[in-house]
N, C-alpha and C positions, 0 to 999 in steps of 0.2 A: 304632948311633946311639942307641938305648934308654940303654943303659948310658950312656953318656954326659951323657944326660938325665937320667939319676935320680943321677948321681955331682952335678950341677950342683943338682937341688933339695935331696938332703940336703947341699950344700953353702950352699945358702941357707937351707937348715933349720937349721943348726948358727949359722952368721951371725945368724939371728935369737934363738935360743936366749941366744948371749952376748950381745947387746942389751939382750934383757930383764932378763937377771941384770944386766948394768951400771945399767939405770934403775931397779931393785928397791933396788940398795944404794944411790943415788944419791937417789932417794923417802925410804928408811930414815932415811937421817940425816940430811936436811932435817925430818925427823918432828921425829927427837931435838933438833934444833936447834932445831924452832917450841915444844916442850916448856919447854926451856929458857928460853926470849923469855917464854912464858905465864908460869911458876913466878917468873919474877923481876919480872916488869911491877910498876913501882911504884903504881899502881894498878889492880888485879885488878877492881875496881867498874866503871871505867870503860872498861876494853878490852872486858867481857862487855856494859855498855849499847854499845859502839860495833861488838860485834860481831852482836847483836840488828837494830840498823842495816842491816848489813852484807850478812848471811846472805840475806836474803830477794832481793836483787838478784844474789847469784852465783847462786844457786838457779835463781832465774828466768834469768840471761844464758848458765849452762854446764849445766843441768840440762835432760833432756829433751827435746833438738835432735833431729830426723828422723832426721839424719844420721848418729849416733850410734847403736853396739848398747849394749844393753841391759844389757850386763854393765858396758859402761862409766857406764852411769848408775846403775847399784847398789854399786856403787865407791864413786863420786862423792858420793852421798848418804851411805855410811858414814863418811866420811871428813870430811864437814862435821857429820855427827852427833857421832863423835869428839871432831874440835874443839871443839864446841859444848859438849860434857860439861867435857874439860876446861879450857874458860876457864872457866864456871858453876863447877867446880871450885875455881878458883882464888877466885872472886869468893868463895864460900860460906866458905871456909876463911880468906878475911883478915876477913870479917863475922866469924866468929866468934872470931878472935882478940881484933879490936877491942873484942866485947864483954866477954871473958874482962878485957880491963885497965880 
């Protein structure tokens, strides 16, 4: 019966294993996607004031919860920091073109 058992959790083990790698690649290129939406927003100024907005309420509504470990909230937070850089990114870089012309 043992065997059996443990044939059944490395087999939920392996099942979870490709899960993750399925939502890792799937995460990935929703990244590269939101990069892309950022780098072309025809106004870089006003996504970063609307993201300023923004930030402080996902913060507060997904950051932090009891319920939640830890690892996932240090994620979470990297991940809006991220963002945060590059739209500020964005925004910084058409200021400065504007005033190059």
């Amino acid at each position: 019966m043992a065997i059996q058992n443990d044939d059944q959790i490395l087999s939920r083990l392996e099942n979870c294993e490709l899960e993750l790698q399925a939502s890792r690649g799937y995460i990935k290129a929703l990244e590269y996607g939101l990069h892309a939406v950022i780098a072309s927003h025809p106004s870089p100024a006003a996504l970063a004031e609307l993201w300023s907005h923004v930030l402080p309420e996902v913060a507060d509504t997904h950051g932090g919860a009891a319920n939640r470990p830890p690892l996932f909230d240090a994620t979470f937070q990297q991940a809006l920091s991220g963002l945060s850089e590059h739209i500020q990114g964005a925004a910084d870089r058409a200021l400065g073109r504007a005033e190059e012309g």
